[in-house]
C-alpha positions in Angstrom: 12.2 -49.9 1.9 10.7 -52.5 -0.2 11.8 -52.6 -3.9 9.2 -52.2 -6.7 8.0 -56.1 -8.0 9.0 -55.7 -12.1 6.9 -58.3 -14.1 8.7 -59.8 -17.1 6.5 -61.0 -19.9 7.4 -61.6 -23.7 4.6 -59.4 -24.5 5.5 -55.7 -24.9 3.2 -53.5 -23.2 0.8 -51.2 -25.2 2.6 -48.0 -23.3 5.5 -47.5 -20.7 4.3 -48.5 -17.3 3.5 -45.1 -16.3 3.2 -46.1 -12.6 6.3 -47.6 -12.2 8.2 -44.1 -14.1 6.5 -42.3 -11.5 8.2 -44.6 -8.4 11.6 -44.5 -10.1 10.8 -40.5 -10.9 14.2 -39.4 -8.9 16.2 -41.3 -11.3 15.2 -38.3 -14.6 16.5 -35.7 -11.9 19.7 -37.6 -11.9 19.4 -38.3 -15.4 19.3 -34.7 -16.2 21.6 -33.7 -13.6 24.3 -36.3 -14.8 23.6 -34.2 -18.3 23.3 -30.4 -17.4 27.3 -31.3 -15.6 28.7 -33.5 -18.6 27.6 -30.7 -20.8 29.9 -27.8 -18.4 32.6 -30.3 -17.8 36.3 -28.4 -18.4 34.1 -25.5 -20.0 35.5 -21.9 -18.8 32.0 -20.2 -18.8 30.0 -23.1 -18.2 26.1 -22.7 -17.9 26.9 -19.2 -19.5 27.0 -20.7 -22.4 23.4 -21.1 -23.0 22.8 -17.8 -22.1 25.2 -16.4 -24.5 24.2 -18.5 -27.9 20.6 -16.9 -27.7 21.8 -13.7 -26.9 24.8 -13.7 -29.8 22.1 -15.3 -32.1 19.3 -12.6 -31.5 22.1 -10.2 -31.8 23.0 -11.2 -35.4 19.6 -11.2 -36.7 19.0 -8.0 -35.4 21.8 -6.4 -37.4 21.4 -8.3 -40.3 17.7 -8.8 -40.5 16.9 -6.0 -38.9 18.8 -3.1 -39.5 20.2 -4.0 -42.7 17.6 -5.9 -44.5 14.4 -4.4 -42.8 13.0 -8.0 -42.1 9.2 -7.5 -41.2 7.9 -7.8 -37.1 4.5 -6.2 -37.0 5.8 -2.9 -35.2 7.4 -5.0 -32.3 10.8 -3.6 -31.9 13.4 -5.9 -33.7 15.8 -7.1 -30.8 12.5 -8.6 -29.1 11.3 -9.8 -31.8 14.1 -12.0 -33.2 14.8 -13.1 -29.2 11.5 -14.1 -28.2 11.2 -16.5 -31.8 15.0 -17.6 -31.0 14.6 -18.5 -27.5 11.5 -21.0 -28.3 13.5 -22.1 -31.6 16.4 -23.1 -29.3 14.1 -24.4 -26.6 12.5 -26.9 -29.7 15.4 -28.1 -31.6 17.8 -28.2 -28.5 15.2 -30.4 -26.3 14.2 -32.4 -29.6 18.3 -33.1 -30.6 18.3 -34.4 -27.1 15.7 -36.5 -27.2 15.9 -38.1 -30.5 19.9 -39.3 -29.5 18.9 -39.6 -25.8 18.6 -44.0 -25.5 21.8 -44.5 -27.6 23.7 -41.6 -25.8 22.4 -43.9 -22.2 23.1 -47.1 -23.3 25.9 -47.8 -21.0 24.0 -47.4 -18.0 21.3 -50.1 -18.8 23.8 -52.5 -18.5 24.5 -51.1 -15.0 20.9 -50.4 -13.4 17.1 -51.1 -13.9 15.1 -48.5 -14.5 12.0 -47.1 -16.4 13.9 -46.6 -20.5 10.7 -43.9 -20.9 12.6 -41.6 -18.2 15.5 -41.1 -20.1 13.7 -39.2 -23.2 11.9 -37.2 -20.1 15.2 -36.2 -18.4 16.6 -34.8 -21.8 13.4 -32.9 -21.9 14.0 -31.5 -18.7 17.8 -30.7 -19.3 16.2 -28.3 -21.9 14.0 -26.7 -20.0 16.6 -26.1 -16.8 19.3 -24.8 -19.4 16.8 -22.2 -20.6 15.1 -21.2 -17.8 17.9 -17.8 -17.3 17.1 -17.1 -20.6 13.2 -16.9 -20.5 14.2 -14.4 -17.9 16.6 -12.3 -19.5 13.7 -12.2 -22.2 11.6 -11.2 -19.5 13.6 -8.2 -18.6 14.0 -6.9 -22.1 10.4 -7.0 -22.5 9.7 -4.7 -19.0 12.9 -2.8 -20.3 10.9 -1.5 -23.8 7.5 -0.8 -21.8 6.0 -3.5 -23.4 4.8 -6.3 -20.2 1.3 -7.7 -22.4 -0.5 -7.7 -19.3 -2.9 -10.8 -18.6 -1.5 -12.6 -21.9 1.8 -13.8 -20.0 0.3 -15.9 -17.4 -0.5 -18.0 -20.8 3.6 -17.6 -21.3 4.3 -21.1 -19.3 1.3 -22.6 -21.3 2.9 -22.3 -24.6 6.6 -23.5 -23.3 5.0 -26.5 -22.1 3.4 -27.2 -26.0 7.0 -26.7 -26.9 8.2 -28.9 -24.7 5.2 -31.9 -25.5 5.9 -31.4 -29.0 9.7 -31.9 -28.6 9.6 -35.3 -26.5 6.2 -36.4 -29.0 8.4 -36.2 -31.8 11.9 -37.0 -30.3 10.5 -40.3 -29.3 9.9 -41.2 -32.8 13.1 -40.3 -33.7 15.4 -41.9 -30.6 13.8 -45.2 -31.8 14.9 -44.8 -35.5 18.3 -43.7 -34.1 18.6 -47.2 -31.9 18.1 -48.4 -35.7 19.6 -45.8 -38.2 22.4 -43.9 -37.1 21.8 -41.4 -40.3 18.9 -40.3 -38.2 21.2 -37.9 -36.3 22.9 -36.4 -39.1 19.4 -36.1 -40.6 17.9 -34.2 -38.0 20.3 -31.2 -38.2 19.2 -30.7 -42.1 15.5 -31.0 -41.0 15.4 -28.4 -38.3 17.5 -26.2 -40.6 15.3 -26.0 -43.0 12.4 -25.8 -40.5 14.0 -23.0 -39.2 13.8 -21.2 -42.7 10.0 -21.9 -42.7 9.3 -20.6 -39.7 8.5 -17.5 -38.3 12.0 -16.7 -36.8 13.3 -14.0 -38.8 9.8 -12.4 -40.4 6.6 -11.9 -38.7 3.9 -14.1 -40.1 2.3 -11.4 -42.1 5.2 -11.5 -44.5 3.5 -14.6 -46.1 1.7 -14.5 -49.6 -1.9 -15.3 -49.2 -1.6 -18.1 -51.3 0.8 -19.9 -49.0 -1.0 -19.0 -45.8 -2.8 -22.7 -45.4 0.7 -24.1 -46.5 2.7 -22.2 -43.7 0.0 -22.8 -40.7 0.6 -26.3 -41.2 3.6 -25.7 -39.5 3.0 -26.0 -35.8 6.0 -24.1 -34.6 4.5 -21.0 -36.6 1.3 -20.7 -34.2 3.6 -21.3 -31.2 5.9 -19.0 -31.8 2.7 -16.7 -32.8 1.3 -17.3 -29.7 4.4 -17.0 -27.8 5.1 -13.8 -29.1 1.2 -12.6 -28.1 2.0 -14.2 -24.7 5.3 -12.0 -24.1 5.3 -8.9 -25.7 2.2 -6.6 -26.3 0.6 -5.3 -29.4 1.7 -8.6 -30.8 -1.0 -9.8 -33.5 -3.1 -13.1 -30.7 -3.0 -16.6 -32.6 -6.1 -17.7 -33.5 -7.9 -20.6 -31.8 -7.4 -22.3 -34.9 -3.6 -22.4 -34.8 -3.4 -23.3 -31.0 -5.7 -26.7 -31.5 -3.7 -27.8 -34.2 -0.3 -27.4 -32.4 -2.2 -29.0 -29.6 -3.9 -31.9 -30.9 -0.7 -32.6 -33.5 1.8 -33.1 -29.7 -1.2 -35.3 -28.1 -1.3 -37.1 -31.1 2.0 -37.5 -32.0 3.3 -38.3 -28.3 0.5 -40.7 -28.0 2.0 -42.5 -31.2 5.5 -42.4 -29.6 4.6 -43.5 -26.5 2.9 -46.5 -28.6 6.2 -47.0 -30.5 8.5 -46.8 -27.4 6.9 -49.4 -25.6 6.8 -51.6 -28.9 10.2 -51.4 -29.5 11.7 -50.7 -25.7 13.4 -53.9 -25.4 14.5 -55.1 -28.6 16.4 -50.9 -28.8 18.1 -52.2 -25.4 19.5 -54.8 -27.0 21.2 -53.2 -30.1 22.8 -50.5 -28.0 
């Protein structure tokens, strides 16, 4: 089989070499592999654990939030509610933490083997989305459990997990450059999804929010996809407007178009400091 010709120059390339990713593509399924078996090394229930953090997390809300402190959800019942926005929220921050710590956390094997750097912000993408994947369905079987299957609106389901995932890897690539760079970027990122967290709708339904703070809060992409999510899963939910879903759209083309543009700038000198 005749190896792929890799041209060296001492001019970074405007993006990754997209063809080339795509002839080394086996290597982000071992990538991610490697990952997924790391993570359940000497663990006693293993790949149970990502089943059980959503589950013990929409479990808390629910009593606390919902039973105790009456937190709004537009008439959807409470327990689907707070796992449908946790599920997404986990999907998000877990993919993005991944992403944005993904070069360092690789930086023994560059030493070892050539391949494409881009494909190692994709695997920890696609770690994500294979941990979560029992957990979408367990969400799925709660939903057909309460009577409440939305009909049409879930074949959009997959649509809006794929925004979550663009928007993870657009801005995890910013940030696994500033972490080759700054290693207060990961102890940063914790505070900021925290507090993102707080700001989205998670815990309340959307219609909790002042007027006057409406145009504020739909700035916040992860508000319209968790909107839309919700509308995509579960029926009577409240649809997203048109308005929400181009703006979460156009901010992940946008923003991974910049950090593909900032990847490839700053590929090979990152190499070099870890």
């Amino acid at each position: 089989m005749t190896q792929p010709i890799t041209e060296i120059t001492s001019t970074p390339p405007l993006f990754p070499d997209f063809a080339e990713a795509w002839s080394y593509r086996w290597m982000s399924v071992s990538l991610a592999r490697r990952n997924i078996i790391t993570r359940y090394t000497q663990t006693f229930l293993g790949p149970f654990w990502f089943v059980l953090q959503p589950l013990l997390l929409t479990g808390i809300l629910t009593l606390v939030m919902g039973a105790i402190l009456g937190a709004p959800s537009d008439g959807v019942p409470y327990v689907l509610f707070a796992g449908s926005g946790t599920v997404l929220w986990t999907t998000f921050s877990r993919s993005l933490t991944e992403v944005s710590i993904s070069l360092v956390g690789s930086g023994a094997i560059f030493g070892k083997v050539y391949f494409p750097r881009i494909l190692v912000p994709i695997s920890a993408v696609m770690t994500a989305a294979a941990d979560f994947t029992p957990v979408y369905a367990l969400l799925l079987i709660g939903v057909f459990a309460y009577g409440l299957m939305p009909g049409w609106p879930l074949l959009m389901l997959p649509v809006f997990v794929l925004l979550t995932l663009l928007l993870a890897l657009a801005a995890g690539l910013w940030l696994t450059v500033l972490d080759s760079y700054f290693r207060d970027t990961r102890l940063i990122v914790p505070f900021a999804l925290q507090f993102l967290f707080y700001v989205s709708p998670i815990i309340y339904a959307s219609s909790a929010i002042p007027e006057r703070f409406r145009t504020l809060f739909s700035l916040n992409p992860i508000a319209g996809l968790l909107d839309a999510f919700r509308w995509s899963l579960i029926a009577g939910t409240p649809p997203p407007t048109l308005l929400e879903i181009g703006w979460v759209f156009v901010l992940g083309v946008v923003g991974l178009v910049v950090g593909l543009l900032i990847f490839a700038r700053f590929e090979r000198i990152i190499v070099d400091r870890i």
